[in-house]
C-alpha positions as CSV (number, residue, x, y, z in Angstrom):
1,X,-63.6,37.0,8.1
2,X,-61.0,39.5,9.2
3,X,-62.6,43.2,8.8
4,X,-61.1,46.0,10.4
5,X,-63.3,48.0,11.3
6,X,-60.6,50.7,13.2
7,X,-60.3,53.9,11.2
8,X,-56.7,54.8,11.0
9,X,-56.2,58.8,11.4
10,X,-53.7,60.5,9.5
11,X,-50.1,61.7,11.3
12,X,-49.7,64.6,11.7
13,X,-45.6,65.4,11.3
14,X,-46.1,69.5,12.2
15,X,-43.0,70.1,14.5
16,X,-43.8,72.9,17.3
17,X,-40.8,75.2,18.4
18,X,-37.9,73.2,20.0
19,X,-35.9,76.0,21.6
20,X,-35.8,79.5,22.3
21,X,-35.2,80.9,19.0
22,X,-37.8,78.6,17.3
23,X,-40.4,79.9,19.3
24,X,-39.2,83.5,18.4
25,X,-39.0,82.9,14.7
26,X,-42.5,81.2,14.8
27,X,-43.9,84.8,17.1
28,X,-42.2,86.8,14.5
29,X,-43.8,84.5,11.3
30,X,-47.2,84.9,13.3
31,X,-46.6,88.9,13.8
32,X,-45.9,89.4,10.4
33,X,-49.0,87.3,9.1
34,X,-51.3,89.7,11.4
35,X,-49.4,92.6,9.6
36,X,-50.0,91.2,6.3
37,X,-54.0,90.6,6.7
38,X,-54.7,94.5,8.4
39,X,-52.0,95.5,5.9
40,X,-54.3,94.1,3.0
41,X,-57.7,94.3,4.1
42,X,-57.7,98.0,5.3
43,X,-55.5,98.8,1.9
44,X,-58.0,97.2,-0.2
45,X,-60.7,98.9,1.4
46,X,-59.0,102.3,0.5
47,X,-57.8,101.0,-3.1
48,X,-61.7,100.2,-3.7
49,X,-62.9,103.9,-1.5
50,X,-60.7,105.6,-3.8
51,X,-62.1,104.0,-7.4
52,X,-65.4,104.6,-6.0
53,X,-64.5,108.5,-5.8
54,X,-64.0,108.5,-9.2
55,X,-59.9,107.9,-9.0
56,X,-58.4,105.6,-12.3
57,X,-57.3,102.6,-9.8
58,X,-56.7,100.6,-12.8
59,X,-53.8,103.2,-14.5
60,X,-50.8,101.1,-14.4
61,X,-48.5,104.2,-12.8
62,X,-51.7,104.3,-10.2
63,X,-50.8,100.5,-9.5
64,X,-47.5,101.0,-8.9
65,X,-47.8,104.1,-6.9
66,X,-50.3,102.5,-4.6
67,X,-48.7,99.3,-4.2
68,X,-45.5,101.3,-3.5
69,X,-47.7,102.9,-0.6
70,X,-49.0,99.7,0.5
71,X,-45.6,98.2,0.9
72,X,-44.7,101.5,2.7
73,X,-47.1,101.1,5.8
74,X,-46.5,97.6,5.7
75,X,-43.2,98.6,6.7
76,X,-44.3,100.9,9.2
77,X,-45.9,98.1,11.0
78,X,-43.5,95.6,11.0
79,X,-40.9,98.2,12.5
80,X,-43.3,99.3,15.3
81,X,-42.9,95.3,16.3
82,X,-39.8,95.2,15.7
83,X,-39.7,93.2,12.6
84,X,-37.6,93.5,9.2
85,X,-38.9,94.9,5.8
86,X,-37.1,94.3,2.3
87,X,-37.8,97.8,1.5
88,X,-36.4,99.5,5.2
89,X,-33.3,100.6,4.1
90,X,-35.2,102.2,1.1
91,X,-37.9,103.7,2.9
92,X,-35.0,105.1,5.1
93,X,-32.7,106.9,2.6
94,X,-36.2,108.4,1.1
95,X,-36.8,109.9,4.9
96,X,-33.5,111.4,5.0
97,X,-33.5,112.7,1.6
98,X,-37.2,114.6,2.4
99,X,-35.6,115.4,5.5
100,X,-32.7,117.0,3.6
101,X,-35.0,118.7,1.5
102,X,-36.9,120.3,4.2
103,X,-33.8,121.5,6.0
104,X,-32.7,123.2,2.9
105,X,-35.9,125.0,2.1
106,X,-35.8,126.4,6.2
107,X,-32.0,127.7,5.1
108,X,-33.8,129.1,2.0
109,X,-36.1,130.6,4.5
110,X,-34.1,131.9,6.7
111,X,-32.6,134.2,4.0
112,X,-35.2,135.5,3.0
């Protein structure tokens, strides 16, 4: 009788960082995960605060606007750790277009 009774355990093949810039790629994937789940969980609670205050949350242009937003303080948070967002450059030319704005309106001001 030849039973094996030795339970084989599975491999486990998960490589950890190697060198220096692994291990700052894998800080920077686990930063950006911790941005992603306060991003989302303190955005939904506001999406569902807001329906609940009588708000149309499910309006398509409401949807867009909000996920705009959401993507907006996402972006925030990644830059305050020093992080990359696909919509920085964006969210930059917007600033300096309000910012325009506002200078104008003080020249419009200062006419006056």
């Amino acid at each position: 009788m030849s039973a094996n009774n030795v339970i084989k355990f599975p491999k486990f093949t998960a490589s950890h960082p190697q060198t220096g810039e692994e291990l700052g790629q894998y800080f920077d994937q686990n930063k950006k995960a911790y941005i992603d789940y306060i991003t989302d969980h303190y955005c939904s609670h506001l999406y569902n605060k807001l329906g609940s205050h009588g708000f149309q949350i499910l309006d398509d242009d409401f949807i867009t606007n909000f996920s705009y937003s959401v993507e907006t303080i996402r972006c925030a948070l990644y830059q305050t750790l020093g992080l990359e967002h696909p919509l920085e450059e964006h969210i930059n030319d917007m600033l300096e277009i309000i910012d325009l704005d506002d200078d104008i309106d003080d020249d419009i001001n200062d006419l006056d």
